[in-house]
C-alpha positions in Angstrom: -37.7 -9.4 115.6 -40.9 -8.9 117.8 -41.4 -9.9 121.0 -44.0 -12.8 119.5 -41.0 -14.5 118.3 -40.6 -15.8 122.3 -44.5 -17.1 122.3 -44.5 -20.3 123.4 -40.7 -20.2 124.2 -38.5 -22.3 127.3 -36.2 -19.9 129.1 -33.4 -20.9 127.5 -34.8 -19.9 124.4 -36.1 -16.5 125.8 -32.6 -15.4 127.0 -30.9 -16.3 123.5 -33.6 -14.3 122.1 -33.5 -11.5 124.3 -29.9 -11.3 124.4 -30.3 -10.9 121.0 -32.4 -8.0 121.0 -30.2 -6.5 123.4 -27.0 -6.7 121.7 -28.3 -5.3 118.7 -29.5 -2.2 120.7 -26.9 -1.9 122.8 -23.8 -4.0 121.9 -22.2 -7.1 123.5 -20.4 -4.8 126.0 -23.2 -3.1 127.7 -25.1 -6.5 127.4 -25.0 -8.3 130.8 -26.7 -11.5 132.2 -28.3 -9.9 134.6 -30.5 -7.7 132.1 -30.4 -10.6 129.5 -32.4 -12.4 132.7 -34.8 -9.5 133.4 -35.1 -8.4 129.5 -36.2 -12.2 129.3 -38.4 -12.4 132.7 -36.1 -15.6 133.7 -35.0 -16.6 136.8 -31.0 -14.9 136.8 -29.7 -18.8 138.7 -31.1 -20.1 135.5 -28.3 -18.5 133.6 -25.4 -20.6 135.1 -27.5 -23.8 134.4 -28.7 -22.9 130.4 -25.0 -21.2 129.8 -22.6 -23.0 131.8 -20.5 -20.9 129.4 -21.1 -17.9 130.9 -22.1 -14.7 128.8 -19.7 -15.9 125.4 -21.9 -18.9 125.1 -25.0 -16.5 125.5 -23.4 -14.2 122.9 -22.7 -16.9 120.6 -25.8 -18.4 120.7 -28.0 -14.9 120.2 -25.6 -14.4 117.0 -26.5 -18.1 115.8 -30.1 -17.0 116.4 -30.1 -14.3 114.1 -28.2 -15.7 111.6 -31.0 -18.7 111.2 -33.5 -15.9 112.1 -32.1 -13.9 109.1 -31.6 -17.0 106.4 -35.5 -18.6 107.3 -36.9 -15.1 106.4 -35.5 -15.2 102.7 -37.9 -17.9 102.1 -40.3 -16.1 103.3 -40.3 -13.2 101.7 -39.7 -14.8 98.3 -42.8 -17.0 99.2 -44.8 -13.2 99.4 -43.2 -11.5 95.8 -46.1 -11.5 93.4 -43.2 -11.6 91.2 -39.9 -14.0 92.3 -36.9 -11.6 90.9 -33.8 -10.5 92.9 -34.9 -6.6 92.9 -37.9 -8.0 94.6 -36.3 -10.2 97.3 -33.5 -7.6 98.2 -36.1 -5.0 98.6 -38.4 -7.0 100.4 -35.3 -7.2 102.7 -34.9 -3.8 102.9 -38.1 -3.0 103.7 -38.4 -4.6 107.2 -35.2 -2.6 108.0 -37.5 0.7 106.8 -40.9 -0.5 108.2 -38.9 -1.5 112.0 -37.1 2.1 111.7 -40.4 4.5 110.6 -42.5 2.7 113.4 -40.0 2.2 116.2 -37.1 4.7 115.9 -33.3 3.9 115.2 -32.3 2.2 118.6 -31.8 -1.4 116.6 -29.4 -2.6 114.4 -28.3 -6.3 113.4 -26.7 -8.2 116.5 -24.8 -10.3 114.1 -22.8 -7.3 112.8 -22.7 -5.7 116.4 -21.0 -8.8 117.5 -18.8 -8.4 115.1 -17.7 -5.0 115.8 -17.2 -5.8 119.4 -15.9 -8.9 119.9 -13.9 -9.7 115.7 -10.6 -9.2 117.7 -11.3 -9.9 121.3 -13.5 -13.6 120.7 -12.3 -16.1 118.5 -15.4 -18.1 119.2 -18.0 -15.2 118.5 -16.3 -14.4 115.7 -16.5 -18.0 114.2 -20.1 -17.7 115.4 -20.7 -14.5 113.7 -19.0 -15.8 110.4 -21.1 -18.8 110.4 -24.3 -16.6 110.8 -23.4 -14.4 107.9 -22.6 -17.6 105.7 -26.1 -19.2 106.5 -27.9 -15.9 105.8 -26.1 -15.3 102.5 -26.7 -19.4 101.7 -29.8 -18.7 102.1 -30.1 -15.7 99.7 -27.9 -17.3 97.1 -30.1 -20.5 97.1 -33.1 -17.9 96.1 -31.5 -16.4 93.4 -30.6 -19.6 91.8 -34.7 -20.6 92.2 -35.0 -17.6 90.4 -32.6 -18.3 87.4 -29.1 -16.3 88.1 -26.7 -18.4 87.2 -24.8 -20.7 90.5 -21.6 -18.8 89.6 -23.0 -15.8 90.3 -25.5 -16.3 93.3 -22.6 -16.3 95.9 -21.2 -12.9 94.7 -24.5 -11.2 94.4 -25.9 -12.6 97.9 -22.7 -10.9 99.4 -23.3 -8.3 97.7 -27.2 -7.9 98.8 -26.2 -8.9 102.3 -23.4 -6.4 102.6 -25.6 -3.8 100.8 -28.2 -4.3 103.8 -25.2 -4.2 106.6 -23.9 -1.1 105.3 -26.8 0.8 104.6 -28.2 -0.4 108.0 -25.4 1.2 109.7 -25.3 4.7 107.7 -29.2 4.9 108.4 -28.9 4.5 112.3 -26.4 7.0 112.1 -27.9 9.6 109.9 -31.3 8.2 111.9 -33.1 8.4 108.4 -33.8 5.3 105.8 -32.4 7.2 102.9 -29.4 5.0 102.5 -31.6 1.8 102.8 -33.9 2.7 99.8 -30.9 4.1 97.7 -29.3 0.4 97.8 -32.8 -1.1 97.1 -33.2 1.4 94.3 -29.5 1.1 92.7 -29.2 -2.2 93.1 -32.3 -3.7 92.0 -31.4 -3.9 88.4 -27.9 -5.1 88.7 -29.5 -8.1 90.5 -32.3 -8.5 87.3 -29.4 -8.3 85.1 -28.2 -11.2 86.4 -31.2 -13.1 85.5 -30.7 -15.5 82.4 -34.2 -16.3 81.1 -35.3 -19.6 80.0 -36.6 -18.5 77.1 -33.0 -17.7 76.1 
């Protein structure tokens, strides 16, 4: 999630990205407008006018981001597999967790789960908008693996499995602040998911 993702980008889109990026960093708690404005180089009047919601709507929508942010990059990393299997995807999702946490440090994790954490029992609406991110993101992954010949009664279970693989091992890395648990999933799990493969040829 660089800062490029906000080339070209209105305010209101800046803020929902950058409150994104904050809330991953910091959580929704020690996320407020004000540094949402100045993380986003927005005017801070703008705020009331774009979120006439106040800072839930701004939450909300920064969780909606990622979720669509997380589902369109499936496609795109199947798109760059020499070879389209499950192993392949899921490690390719991995491995922009690994890349962001060897070049950058530990600071980030996924705003959709850290919305979760903070707000599951306090927000009914970020809640619902956190659910719905993790639905379209798992969609998203279950639609691959059915392109890539698991079976449909399978590909919801094993994209919930692949996405709550990544959560996890997300978490355990920022705490240990090494990737080790991210490439153990990627390793242990890549056959399962090739297992699940029924070949045409069958």
């Amino acid at each position: 999630m660089a800062a490029t993702e906000t080339a070209g980008r209105g305010p209101r889109e800046r803020m929902v990205f950058s409150a994104a990026q904050l809330i991953r960093r910091d959580g929704v708690g020690a996320t407020g407008m004000r540094e949402v404005a100045a993380h986003a180089g927005a005017p801070r009047g703008s705020l009331q006018h774009y979120f006439p919601g106040g800072k839930e709507q701004l939450v909300n929508e920064a969780v909606g981001w990622a979720g669509r942010y997380a589902g369109n990059r499936i496609a795109r990393f199947r798109a760059a597999l020499p070879e389209a299997t499950p192993s392949g995807l899921f490690a390719a999702m991995v491995r922009q967790w690994t890349d962001e946490y060897e070049a950058l440090g530990f600071a980030g994790g996924c705003p959709v789960a850290a919305a979760t954490v903070d707000c599951a029992e306090s927000t009914v609406s970020t809640r619902e908008a956190a659910a719905d991110a993790f639905a379209g993101w798992t969609g998203h992954v279950a639609l691959a693996l059915a392109d890539m010949g698991v079976p449909e009664e399978r590909t919801g279970a094993l994209a919930t499995l692949m996405v709550g693989s990544l959560e996890g091992a997300i978490l355990i890395a920022r705490a240990e602040q090494d990737v080790r648990a991210l490439t153990t999933v990627a390793r242990e799990l890549g056959p399962l998911l090739d297992a699940a493969v029924v070949s045409t040829a069958d």
